[in-house]
C-alpha positions as CSV (number, residue, x, y, z in Angstrom):
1,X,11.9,29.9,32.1
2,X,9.9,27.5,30.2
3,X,7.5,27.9,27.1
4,X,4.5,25.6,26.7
5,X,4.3,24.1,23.2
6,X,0.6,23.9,22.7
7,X,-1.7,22.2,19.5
8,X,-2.6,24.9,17.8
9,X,-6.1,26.2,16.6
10,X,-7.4,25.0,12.9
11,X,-10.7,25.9,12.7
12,X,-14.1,25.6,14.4
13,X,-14.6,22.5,13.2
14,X,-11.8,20.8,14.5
15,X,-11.3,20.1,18.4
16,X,-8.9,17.1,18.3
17,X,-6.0,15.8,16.1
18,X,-3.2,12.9,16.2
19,X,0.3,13.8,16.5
20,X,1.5,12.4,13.9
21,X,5.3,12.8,14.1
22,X,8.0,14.2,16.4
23,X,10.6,16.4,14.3
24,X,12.6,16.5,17.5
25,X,13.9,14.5,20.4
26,X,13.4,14.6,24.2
27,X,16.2,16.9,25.4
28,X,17.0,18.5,21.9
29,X,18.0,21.9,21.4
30,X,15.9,23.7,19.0
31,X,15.4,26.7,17.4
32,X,13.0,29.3,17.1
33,X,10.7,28.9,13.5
34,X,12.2,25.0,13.8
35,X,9.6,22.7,12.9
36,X,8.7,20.3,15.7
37,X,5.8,18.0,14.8
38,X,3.3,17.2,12.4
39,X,-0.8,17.2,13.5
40,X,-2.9,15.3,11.8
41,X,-6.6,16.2,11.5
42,X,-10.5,15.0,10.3
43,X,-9.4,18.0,7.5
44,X,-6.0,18.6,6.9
45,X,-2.2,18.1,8.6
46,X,-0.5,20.8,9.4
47,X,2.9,21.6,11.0
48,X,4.3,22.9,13.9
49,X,7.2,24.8,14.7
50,X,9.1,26.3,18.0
51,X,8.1,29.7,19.4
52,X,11.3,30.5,21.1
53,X,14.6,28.8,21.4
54,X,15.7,26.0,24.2
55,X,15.3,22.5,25.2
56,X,12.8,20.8,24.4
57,X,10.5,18.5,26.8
58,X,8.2,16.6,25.2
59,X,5.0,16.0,27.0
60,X,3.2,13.5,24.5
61,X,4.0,10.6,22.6
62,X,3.5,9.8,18.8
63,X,0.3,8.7,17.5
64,X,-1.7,10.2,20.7
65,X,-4.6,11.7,20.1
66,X,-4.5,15.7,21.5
67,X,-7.4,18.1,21.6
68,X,-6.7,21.8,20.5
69,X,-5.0,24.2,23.2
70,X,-3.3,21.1,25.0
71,X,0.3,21.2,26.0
72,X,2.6,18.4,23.9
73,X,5.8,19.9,25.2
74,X,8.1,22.7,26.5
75,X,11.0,24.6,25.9
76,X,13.3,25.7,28.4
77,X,14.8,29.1,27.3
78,X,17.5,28.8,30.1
79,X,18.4,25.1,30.1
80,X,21.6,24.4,27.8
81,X,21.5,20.7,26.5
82,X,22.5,19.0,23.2
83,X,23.2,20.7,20.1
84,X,20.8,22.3,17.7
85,X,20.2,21.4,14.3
86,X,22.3,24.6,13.0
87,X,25.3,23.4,15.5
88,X,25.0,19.6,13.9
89,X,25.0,21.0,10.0
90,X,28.0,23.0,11.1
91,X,30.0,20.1,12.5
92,X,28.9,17.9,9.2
93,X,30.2,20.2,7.0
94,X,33.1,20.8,9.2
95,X,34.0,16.9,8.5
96,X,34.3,15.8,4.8
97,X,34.2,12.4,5.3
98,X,31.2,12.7,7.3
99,X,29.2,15.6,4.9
100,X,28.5,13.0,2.1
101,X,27.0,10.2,3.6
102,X,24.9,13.2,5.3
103,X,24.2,14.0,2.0
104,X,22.8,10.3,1.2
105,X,20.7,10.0,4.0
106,X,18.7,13.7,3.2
107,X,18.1,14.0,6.7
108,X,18.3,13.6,10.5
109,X,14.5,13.8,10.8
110,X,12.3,10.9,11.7
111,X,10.3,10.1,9.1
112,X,6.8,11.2,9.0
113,X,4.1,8.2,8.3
114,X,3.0,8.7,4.8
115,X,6.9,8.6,4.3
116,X,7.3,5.3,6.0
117,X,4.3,3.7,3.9
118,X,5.4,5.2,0.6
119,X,9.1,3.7,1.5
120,X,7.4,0.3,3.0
121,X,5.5,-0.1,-0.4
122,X,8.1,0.9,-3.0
123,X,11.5,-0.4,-1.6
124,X,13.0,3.4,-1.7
125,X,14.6,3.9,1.5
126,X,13.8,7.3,2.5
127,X,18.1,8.2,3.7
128,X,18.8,7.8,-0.5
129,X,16.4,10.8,-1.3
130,X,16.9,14.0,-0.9
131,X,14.7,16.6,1.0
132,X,13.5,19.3,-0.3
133,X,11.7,20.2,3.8
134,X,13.2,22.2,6.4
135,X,17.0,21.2,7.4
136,X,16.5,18.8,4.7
137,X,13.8,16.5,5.8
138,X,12.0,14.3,3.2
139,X,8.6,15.2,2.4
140,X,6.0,13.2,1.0
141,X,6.5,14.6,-2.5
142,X,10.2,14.4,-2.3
143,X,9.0,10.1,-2.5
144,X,6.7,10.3,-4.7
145,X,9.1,11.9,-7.5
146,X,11.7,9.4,-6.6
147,X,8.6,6.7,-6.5
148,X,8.0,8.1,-10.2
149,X,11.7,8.5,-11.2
150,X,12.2,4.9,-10.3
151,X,9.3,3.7,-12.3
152,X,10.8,5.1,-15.4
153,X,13.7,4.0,-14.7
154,X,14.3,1.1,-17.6
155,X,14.8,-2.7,-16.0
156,X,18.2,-4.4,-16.3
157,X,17.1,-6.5,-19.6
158,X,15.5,-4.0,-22.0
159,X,16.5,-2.9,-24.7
160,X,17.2,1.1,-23.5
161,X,19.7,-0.3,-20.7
162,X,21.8,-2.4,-22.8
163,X,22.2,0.8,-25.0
164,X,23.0,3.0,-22.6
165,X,25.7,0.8,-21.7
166,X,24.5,0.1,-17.9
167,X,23.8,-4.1,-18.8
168,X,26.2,-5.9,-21.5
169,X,23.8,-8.0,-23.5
170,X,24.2,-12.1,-22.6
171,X,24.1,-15.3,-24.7
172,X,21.4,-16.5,-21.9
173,X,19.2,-13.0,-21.8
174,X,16.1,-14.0,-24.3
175,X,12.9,-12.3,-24.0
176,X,10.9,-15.6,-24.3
177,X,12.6,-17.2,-21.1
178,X,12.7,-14.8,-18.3
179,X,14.1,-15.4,-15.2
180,X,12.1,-17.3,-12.9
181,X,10.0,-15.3,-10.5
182,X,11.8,-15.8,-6.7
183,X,9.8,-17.6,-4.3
184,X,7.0,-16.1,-2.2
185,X,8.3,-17.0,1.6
186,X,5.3,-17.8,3.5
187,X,4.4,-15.0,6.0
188,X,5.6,-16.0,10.1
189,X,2.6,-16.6,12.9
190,X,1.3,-13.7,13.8
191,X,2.0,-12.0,10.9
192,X,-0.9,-12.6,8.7
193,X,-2.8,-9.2,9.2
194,X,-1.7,-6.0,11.0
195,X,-3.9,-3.4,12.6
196,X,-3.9,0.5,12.9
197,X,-5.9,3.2,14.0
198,X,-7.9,4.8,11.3
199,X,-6.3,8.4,10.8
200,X,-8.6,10.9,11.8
201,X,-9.5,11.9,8.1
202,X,-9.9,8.3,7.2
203,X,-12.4,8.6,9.6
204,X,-13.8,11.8,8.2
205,X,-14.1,10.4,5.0
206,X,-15.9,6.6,6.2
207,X,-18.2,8.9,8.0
208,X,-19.3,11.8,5.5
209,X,-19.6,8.7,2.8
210,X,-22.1,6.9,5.1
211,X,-24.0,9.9,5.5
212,X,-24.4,10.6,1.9
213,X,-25.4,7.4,1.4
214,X,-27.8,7.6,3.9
215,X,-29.3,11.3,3.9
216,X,-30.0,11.9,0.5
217,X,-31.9,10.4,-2.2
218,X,-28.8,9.7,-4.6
219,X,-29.8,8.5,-8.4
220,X,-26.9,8.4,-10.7
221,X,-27.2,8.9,-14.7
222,X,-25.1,8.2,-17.6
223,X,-24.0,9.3,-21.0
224,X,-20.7,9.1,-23.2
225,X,-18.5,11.7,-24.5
226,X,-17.0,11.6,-27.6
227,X,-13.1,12.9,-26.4
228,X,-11.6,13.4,-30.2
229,X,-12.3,16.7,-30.4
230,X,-11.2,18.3,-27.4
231,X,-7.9,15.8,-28.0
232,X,-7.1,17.4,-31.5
233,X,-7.4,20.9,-29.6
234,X,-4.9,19.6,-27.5
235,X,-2.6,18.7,-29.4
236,X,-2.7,21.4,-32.0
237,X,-2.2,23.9,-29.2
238,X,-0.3,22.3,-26.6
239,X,2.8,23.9,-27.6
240,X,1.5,27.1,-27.6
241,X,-0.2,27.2,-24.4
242,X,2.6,25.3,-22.6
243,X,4.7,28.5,-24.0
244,X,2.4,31.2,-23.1
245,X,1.5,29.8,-19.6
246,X,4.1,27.7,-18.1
247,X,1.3,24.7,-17.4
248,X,-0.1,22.0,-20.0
249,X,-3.8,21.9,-21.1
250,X,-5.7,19.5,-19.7
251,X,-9.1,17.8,-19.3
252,X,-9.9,19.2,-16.7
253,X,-9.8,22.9,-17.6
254,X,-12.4,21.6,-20.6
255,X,-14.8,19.6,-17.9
256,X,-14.4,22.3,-15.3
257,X,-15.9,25.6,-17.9
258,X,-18.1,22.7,-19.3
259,X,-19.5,22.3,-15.4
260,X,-19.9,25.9,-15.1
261,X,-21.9,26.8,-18.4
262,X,-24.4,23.3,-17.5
263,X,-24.6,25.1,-13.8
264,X,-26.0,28.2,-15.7
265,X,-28.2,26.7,-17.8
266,X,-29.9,24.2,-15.2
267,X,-29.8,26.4,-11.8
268,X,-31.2,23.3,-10.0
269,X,-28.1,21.5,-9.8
270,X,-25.7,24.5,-8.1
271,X,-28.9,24.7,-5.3
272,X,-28.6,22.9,-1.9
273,X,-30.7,21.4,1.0
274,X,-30.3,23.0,4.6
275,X,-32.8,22.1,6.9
276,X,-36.7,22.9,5.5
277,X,-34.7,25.4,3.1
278,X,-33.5,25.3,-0.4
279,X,-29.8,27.5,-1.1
280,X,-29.6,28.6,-4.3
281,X,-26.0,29.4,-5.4
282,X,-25.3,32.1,-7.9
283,X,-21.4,31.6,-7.7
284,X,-19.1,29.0,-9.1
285,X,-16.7,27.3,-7.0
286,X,-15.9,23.8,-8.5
287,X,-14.2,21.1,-6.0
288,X,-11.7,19.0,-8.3
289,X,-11.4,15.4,-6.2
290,X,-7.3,14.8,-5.3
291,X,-5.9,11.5,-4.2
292,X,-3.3,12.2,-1.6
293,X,-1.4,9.1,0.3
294,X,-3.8,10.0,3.2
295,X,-6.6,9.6,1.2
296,X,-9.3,11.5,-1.1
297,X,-9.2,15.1,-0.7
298,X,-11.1,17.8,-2.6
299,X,-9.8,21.5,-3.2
300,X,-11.9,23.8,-4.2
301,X,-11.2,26.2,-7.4
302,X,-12.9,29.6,-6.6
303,X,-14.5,31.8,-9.3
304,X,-14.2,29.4,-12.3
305,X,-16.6,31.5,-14.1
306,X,-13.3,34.2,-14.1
307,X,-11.2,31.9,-14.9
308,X,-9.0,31.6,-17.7
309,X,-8.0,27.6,-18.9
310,X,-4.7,28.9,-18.2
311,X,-6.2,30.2,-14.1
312,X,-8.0,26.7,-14.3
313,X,-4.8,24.4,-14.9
314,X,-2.7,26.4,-12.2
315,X,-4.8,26.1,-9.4
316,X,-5.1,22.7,-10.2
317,X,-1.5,21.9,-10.3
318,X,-1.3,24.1,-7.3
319,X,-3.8,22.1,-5.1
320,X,-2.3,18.8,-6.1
321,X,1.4,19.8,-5.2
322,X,-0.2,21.0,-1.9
323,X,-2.3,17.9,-1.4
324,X,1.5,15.7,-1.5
325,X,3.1,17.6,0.5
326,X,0.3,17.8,3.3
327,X,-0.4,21.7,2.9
328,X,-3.7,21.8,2.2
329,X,-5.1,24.1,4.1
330,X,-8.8,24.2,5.7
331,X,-9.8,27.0,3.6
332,X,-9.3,25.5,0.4
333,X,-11.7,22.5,1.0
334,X,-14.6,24.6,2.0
335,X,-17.6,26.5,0.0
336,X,-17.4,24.6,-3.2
337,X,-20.6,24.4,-5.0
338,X,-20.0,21.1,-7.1
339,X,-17.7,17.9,-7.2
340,X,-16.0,16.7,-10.1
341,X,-13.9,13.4,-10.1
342,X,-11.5,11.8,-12.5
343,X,-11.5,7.6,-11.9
344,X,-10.2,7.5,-15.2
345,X,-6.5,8.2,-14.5
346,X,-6.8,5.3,-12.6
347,X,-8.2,3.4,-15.4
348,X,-11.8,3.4,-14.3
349,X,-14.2,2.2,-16.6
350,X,-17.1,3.7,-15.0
351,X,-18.5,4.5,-12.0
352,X,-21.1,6.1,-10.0
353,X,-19.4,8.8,-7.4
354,X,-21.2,9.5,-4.3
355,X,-21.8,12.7,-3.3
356,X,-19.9,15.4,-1.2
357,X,-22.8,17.3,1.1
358,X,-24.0,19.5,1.4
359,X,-23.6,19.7,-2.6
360,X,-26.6,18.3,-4.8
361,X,-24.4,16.9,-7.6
362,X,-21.1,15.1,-8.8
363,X,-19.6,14.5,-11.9
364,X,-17.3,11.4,-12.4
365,X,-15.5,11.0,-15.5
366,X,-13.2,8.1,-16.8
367,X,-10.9,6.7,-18.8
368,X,-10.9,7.2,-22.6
369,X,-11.1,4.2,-25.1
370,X,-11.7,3.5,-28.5
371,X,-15.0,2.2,-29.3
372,X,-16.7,1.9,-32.3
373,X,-20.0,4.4,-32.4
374,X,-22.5,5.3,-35.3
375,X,-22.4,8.2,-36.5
376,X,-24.2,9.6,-39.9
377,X,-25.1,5.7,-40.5
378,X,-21.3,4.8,-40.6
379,X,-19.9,2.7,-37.5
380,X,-16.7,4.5,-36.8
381,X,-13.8,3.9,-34.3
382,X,-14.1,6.9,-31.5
383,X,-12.0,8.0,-28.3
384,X,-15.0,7.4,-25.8
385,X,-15.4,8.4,-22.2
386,X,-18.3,7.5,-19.8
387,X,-19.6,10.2,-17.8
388,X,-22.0,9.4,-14.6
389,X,-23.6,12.6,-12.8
390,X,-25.0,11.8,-9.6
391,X,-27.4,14.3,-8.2
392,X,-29.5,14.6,-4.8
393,X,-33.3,13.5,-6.4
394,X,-34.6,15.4,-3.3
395,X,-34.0,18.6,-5.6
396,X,-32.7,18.2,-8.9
397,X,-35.2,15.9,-10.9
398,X,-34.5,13.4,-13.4
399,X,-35.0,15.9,-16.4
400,X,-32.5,18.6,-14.9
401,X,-30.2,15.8,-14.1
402,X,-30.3,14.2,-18.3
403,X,-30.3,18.3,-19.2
404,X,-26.9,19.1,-17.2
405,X,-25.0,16.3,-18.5
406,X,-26.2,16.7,-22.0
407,X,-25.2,19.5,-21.8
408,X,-21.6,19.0,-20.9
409,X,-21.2,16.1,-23.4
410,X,-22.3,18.8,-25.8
411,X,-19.6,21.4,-24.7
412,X,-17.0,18.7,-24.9
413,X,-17.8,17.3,-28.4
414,X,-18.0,20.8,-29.8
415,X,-15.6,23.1,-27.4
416,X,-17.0,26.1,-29.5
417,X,-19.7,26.5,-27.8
418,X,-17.8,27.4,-24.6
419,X,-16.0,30.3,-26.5
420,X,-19.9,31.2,-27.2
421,X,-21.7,30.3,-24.2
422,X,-24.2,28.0,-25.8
């Protein structure tokens, strides 16, 4: 008796997807509840796992694109063939020799693509990290904290690494002579460019761009925020919070109730276009833009309003987690009312976002540098960040626009005034 392995349903929206990955080989034994590919779609990827137990047939090969309800494979309840992942752990443990290097190479799994890039750009073979996925399999995030690990790891010449003992200090070691740089090889025929299929969110994302850039009539506008005093509340509390609530205190949580008490003030900005109509939102659902390895993705924090900064930070940190390990699920990109984006973590100076329909409005902020500013006649040395809002002009005007920012730069220099909703 044979089961059909079919792509699964992920929404109205979504009638085709790319199989990204196998989990399992032609002929395996698998499991019931075992994970057997990974889909990739316009939205989200999403994982799929075994029904019943038996061998496996696959149907369809990696990278194919597969519509939803197709059949990718089936299982044979009756058939016997080669072990099953259970059987294989069993025998590895069974040899000792065997169950370390096991160890070392985290898993048996083929890794997915985001893995392979993330290992093809950093050097970190994927066999030396160790999986925190099913039977072991490295995950996305699993790299990226070994990525991070590795980054703070100190190099063979400083200072830190010669006191810990790792690298004895040489005569020749002198920090005004380093080693010469090895030589670049010059790249083979042929091997000048490579191509690939755009993923299917890539695509997405190319697409809804174009469209915004094309459907509505996007002005951006600017001001500057002066950080200090939301920094000194920081840091005089940080302890505290982090105490009390298991998360740290962000930006973030200050932008997002900022966002929310502007929304109130200036209605025109948490409206939207849909056809000859204008929607007028009386709820608060902020989208907070996440960079994933698979591209910009934008979760959406329900009820902010309700929200505590403590409710704020954790969904946050919630989304983000989810976003690098390729969990995000439909749901939680849908029904937000307003965008905001952070290009300053990547050291952004300032830019002008573009917006994310059908929403009217976006806020970008960016990174934070001392500039010197006048302030009661006195030119002074301030933390500064740039703040662009752009904003549909089809139905927020210019004045709403000026008023909404205004009046988050004004939340943000004097973070009173959210306690007192002014």
């Amino acid at each position: 008796m044979a089961t059909e392995v079919k792509v699964p349903a992920m929404g109205e929206s979504i009638s085709s997807g790319i199989l990204a990955a196998w989990h399992v080989k032609d002929g395996d034994r698998v499991e019931q509840g075992q994970s057997l590919f990974d889909l990739e779609t316009d939205k989200i990827t999403s994982e799929g796992t075994a029904e019943v137990a038996g061998v496996i047939s696959l149907k369809v090969a990696e990278g194919d694109e597969v519509e939803i309800g197709a059949v990718i494979a089936e299982i044979d309840e009756s058939a016997s063939g080669g072990s099953s992942k259970k059987e294989e752990k069993a025998e590895k443990e069974s040899t000792p020799a065997s169950s370390d290097s096991a160890k070392a190479s985290g898993s048996d799994h083929p890794a997915s693509p985001a893995v392979r890039r993330l290992a093809d750009e950093s050097g970190i073979d994927p066999k030396t990290v160790e999986g925190s996925g099913k039977d072991g399999r490295v995950l996305k995030g699993d790299m990226l904290a070994a990525i991070e690990s590795k980054e703070k790891e100190p190099s063979p010449s400083s200072p830190e690494s010669r006191e810990s003992g790792k690298v004895p200090p040489t005569r020749d070691s002198s920090p005004s002579s380093p080693p010469p740089a090895p030589a670049k090889a010059k790249p083979a025929d042929g091997e000048r460019q490579t191509r690939k299929k755009m993923t299917p969110l890539r695509r997405t994302i190319a697409q809804r761009l174009v469209e915004a850039q094309q459907t509505t009539a996007m002005l951006t506008t600017f001001n500057e925020v002066n950080m200090g005093p939301v920094m000194e509340l920081r840091k005089k509390h940080q302890e505290a919070f982090v105490k009390a609530y298991g998360v740290k205190l962000g930006f973030m949580s200050f932008f997002t109730k900022a966002v929310v008490q502007a929304l109130q003030a200036v209605p025109a900005v948490n409206a939207q276009i849909d056809g000859q109509e204008i929607v007028q939102n009386h709820f608060y659902d902020i989208g907070i833009a996440v960079s994933t390895p698979k591209g910009l993705l934008v979760p959406v924090v329900r009820d902010c309003d309700g929200l505590s900064f403590a409710g704020i930070e954790k969904s946050i940190i919630d989304y983000a987690n989810k976003a690098k390990e390729g969990k995000i699920g439909i749901d939680d990109l849908q029904g937000g009312v307003f965008t905001i984006t952070n290009g300053g973590i990547f050291g952004s100076m300032l830019s002008t976002p573009i917006l994310n329909q059908p929403q009217s409005a976006i806020l970008g902020m960016h990174t934070i540098k001392d500039r010197p500013v006048v302030e009661n006649g006195e030119i002074v040395i301030r933390p500064m960040m740039y703040l662009a809002l752009s904003y549909d002009h089809r139905i927020v005007d210019g004045r709403e626009a000026v008023t909404f920012l205004v009046k988050v730069k004004d939340a943000i220099e004097d973070p009173s005034r959210l306690l007192f909703g002014i």
